[in-house]
Every structure is written in C-alpha cells, then in structure tokens.
NURODO-261544 format. One record per residue (C-alpha): chain; residue in one letter; x, y, z. Coordinates in pm, whole numbers, plus 50000, padded with zeros to 5 digits. Example, Ala and Ser with C-alpha at 12.3 -4.5 7.8 and 13.67 -1.06 7.14 Angstrom:
BEGIN
node cadena = A&residuo = A&xx = 51230&yy = 49550&zz = 50780
node cadena = A&residuo = S&xx = 51367&yy = 49894&zz = 50714
// end
This chain:
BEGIN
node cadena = A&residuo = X&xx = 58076&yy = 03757&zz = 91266
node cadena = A&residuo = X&xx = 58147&yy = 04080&zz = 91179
node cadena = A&residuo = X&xx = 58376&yy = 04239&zz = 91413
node cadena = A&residuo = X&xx = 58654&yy = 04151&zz = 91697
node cadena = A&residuo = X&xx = 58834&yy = 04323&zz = 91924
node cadena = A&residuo = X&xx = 59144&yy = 04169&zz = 92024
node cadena = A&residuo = X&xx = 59351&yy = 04309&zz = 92330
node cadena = A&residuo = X&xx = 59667&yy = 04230&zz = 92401
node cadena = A&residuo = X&xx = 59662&yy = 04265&zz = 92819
node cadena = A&residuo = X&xx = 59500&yy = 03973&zz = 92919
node cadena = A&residuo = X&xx = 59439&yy = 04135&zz = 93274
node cadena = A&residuo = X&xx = 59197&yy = 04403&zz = 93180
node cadena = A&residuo = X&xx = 58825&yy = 04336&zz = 93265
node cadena = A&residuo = X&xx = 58628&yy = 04280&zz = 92988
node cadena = A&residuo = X&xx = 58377&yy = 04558&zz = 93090
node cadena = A&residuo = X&xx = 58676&yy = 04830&zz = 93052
node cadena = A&residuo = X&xx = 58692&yy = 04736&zz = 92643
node cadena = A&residuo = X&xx = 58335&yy = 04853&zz = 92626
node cadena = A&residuo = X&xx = 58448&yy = 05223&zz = 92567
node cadena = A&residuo = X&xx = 58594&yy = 05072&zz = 92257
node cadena = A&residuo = X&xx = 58323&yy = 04849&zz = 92133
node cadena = A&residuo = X&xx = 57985&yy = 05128&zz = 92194
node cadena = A&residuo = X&xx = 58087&yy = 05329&zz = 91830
node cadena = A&residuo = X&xx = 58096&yy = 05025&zz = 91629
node cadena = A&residuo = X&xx = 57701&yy = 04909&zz = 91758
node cadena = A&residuo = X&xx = 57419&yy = 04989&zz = 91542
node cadena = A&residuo = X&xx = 57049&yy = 04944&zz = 91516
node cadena = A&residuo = X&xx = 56909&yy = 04621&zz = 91483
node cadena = A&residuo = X&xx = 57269&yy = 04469&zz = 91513
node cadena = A&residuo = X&xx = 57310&yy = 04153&zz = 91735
node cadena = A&residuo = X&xx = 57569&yy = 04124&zz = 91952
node cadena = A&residuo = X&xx = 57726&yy = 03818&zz = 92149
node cadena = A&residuo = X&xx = 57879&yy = 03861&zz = 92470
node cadena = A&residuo = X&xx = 58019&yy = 03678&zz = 92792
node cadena = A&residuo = X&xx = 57833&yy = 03684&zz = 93143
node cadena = A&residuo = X&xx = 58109&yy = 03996&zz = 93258
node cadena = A&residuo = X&xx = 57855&yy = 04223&zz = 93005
node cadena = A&residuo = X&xx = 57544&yy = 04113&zz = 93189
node cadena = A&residuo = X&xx = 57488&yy = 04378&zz = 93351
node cadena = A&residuo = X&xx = 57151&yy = 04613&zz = 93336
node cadena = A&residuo = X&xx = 57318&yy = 04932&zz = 93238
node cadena = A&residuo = X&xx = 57503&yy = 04785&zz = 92950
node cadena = A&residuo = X&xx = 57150&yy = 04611&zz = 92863
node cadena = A&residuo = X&xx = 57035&yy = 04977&zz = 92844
node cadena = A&residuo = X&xx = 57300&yy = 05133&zz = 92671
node cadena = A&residuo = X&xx = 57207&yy = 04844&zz = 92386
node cadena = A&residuo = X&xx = 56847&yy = 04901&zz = 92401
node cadena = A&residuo = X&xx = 56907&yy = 05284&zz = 92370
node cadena = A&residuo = X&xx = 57113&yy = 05234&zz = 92052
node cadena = A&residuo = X&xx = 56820&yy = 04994&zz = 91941
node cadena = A&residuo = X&xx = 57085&yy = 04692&zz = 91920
node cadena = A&residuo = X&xx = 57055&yy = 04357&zz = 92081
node cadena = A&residuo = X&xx = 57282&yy = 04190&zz = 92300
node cadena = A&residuo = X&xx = 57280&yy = 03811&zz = 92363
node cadena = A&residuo = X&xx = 57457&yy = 03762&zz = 92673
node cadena = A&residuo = X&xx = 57503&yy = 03470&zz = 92921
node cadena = A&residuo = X&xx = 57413&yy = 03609&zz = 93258
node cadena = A&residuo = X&xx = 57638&yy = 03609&zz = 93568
node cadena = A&residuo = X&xx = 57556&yy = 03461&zz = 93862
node cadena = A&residuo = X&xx = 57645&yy = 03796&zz = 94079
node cadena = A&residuo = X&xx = 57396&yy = 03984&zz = 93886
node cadena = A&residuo = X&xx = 57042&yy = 04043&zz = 93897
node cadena = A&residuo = X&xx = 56819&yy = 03930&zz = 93599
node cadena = A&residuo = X&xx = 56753&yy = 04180&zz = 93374
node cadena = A&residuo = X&xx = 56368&yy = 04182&zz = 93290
node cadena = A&residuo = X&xx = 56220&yy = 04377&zz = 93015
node cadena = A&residuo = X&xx = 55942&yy = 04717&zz = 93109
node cadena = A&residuo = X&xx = 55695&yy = 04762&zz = 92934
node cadena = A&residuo = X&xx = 55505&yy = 05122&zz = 92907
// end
C-alpha cells in the first residue's frame, strides 16, 4: 500500500474524495477501490491516465466491458 486518504466526515460519498485522489494516480499504478468507484467514467478517467483500478462492482451499475479498436 502506498497511499491513504483518510477523511474525517464520515457522511461524504466516497465518489466526492475522487477530486483528491486523481493527482496522486500514475501510469501503470494499481489501485483498489470499493463498488461506490465502479462506475464507467471513473474506469475511463483510470484508463486515460494508463492506471488500473481493481474495483468490486455495484449492483446499480452497468458492467463495464473493455473496446477494443
């Protein structure tokens, strides 16, 4: 592990602290999230910063599926 981002309200939705956390991702990283970042665009924004992101996906969401050219 090497980074966390703690937050003190307890209230805030997870997806709000992403604002905070898209600086710190970079190439080839791996990151590990909860089912409230499965979500396509935040797939994307991973995929456009060539980073991974291994997230368990939420029932309320549509699978992601990867396109290929």
């Amino acid at each position: 592990m090497a980074d966390v981002l703690p937050w003190e309200d307890a209230h805030d939705h997870e997806r709000s602290l992403l604002q905070h956390l898209l600086p710190q991702v970079q190439p080839g990283h791996l990151w590990v999230a909860d089912r409230g970042f499965s979500t396509r665009s935040i797939l994307q924004t991973f995929a456009a910063h060539d980073a991974f992101l291994l997230v368990r996906e939420h029932a309320r969401n549509p699978s992601p599926s990867e396109e290929r050219p």
